[in-house]
C-alpha positions in Angstrom: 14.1 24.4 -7.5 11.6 24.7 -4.9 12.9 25.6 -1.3 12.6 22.6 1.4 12.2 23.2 5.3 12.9 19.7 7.5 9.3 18.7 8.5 9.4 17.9 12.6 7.2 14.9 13.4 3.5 16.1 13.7 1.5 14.3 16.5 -1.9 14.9 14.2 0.5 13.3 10.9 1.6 10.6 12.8 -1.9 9.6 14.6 -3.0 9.8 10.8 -0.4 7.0 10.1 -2.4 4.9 12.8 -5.6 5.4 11.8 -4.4 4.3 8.0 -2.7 1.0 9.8 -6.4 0.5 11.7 -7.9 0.8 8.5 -5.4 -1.7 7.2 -5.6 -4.3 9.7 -9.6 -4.0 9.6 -9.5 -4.6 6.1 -7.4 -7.5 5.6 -10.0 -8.9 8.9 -12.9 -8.8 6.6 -11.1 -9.9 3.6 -13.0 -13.4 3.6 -16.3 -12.3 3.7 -15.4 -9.5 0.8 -14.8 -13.3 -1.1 -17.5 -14.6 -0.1 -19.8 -11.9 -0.7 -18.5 -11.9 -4.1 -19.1 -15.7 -4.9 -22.3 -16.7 -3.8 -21.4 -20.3 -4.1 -18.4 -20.4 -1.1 -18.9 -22.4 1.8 -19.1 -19.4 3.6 -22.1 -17.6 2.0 -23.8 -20.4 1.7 -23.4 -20.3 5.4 -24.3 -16.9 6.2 -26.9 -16.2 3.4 -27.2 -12.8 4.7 -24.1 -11.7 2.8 -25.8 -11.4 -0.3 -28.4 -8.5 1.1 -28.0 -5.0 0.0 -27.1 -3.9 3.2 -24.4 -5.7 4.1 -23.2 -5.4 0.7 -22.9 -1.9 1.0 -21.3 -2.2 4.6 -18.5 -4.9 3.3 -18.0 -2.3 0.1 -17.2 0.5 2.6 -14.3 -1.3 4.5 -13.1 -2.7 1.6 -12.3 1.2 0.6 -10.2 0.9 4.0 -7.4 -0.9 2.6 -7.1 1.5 -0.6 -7.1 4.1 1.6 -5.1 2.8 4.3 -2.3 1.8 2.0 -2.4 5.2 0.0 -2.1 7.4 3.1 0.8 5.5 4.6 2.4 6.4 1.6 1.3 9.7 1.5 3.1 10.6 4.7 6.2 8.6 3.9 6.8 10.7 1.1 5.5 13.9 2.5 8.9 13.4 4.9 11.2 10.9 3.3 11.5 12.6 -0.2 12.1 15.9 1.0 14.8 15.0 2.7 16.4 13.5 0.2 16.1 15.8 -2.6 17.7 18.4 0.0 20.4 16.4 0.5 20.3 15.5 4.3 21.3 11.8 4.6 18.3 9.1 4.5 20.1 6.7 6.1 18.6 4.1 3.4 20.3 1.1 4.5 18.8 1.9 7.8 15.5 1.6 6.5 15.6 -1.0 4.8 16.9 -3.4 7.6 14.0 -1.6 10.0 11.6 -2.9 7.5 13.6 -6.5 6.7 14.2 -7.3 10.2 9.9 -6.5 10.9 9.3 -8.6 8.2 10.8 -11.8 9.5 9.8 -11.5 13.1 6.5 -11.2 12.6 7.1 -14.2 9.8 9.0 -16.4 12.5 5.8 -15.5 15.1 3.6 -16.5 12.5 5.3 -19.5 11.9 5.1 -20.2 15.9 1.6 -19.4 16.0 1.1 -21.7 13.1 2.0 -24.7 15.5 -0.6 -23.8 17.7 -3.4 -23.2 15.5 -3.9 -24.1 11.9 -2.4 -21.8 9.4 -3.2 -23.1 6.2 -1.5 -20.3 4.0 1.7 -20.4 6.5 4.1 -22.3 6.4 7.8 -23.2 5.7 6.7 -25.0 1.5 4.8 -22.3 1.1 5.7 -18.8 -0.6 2.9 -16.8 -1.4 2.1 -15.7 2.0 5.3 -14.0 2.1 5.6 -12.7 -1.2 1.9 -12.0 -3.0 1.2 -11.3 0.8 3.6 -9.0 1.4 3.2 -7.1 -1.8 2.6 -3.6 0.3 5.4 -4.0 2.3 8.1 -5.2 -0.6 6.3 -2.1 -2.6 7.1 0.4 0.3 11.2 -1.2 0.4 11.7 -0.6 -3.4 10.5 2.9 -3.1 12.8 3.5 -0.2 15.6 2.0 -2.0 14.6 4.8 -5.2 14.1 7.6 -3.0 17.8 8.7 -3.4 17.3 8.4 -7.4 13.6 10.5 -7.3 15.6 12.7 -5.3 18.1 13.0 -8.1 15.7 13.5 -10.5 13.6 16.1 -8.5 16.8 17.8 -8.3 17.3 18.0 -11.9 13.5 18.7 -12.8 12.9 22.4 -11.8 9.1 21.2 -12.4 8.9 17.8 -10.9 5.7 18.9 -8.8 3.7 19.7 -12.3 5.2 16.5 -13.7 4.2 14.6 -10.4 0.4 15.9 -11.0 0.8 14.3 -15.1 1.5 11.2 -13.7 -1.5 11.3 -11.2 -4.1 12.0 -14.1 -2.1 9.4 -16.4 -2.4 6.3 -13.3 -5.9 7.8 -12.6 -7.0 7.3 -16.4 -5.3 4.0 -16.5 -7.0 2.6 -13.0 -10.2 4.1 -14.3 -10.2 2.1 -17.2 -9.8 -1.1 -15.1 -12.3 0.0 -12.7 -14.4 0.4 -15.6 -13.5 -1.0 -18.9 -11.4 -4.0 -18.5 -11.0 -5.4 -14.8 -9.6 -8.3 -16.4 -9.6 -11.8 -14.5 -9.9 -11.7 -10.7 -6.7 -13.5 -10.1 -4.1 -11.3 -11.1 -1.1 -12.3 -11.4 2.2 -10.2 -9.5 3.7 -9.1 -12.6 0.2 -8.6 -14.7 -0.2 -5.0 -15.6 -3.5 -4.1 -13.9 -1.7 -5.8 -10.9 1.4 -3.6 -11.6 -1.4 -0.4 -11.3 -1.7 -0.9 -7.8 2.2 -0.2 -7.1 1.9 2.7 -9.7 -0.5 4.5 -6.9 1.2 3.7 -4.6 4.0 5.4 -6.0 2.1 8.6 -7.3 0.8 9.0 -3.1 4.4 8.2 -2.2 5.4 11.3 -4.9 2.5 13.8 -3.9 3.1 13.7 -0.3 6.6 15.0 -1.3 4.9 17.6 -3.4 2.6 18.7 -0.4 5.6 19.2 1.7 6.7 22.3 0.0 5.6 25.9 0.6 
């Protein structure tokens, strides 16, 4: 087994976190006009005709990678320090965590529900569940892996190798997005539990795993 150090908070690491939640936040801003870009018949290209050039094709392509690799790089770091800690055996303080990341959840869903009597909200609101599930996907993602990081931990502790095995599992979710990317993209609606959908959380997970992997010496 590998030897762990404790990791003390990097200023650099950490302004990396808020350049990924930038890149985040600027993604999901231009999210309509990714749609519309992609469907020529939307209200809103039809509006802004423009959309359809090469240029600003190429533009709306580039902060669409934002959100891939916003969401990969805040899991990066998470793993890079949570894991570790774990598979030494320090406490992770998981329930912690979890009620950090429950507790941010519903304020911002109770201000959104505020700001959804001020303005129109028409995804928002109290019948409505997508917003806070499909919606949420990144952040319910990011709870289940904090909830398995004792059990990776367990298993990292067992697997004198996990690094190597963590590296397999890269190339396998690599192949497989690859082949969606490529092969069979399947419909553009996917559903939560569809298997391409699924993909997505498997990244996740493998960025999550190697930033535990980078941690070691």
């Amino acid at each position: 087994m590998e030897k762990t150090v404790k990791k003390p908070r990097n200023p650099r690491i950490e302004a990396l976190r808020l350049v990924a939640i930038v890149a985040i936040a600027v993604f999901h801003t231009f999210q309509p006009w990714f749609a519309a870009a992609a469907d020529a018949s939307s209200e809103l290209a039809l509006s802004f005709p423009w959309l359809g050039n090469t240029g600003c094709l190429a533009v709306l392509g580039w902060l669409n990678l934002l959100g891939a690799y916003g969401n990969h790089v805040f899991y990066l770091i998470s793993g890079y320090f949570l894991l570790p800690s774990a598979i030494s055996g320090r406490p992770l303080r998981t329930g912690r965590k979890v009620m950090v990341i429950l507790v941010s959840v519903l304020f911002y869903a109770t201000l959104s529900l505020l700001l959804g009597r001020i303005v129109t909200l028409e995804s928002v609101s109290l019948h409505q569940t997508e917003w806070l599930l499909g919606g949420l996907e990144f952040i319910w993602v990011y709870l289940a892996l904090v909830l398995l990081t004792p059990l990776m931990a367990q298993v990292a502790r067992r697997l004198p190798q996990w690094r190597r095995a963590v590296l397999v599992l890269a190339g396998v979710v690599f192949g497989l997005n690859a082949y969606i990317a490529f092969v069979s993209p399947g419909e553009a609606d996917r559903g939560l539990l569809e298997w391409r959908k699924l993909m997505s959380a498997a990244s996740y997970l493998v960025a999550y795993l190697t930033g535990a992997a980078l941690s070691y010496k």
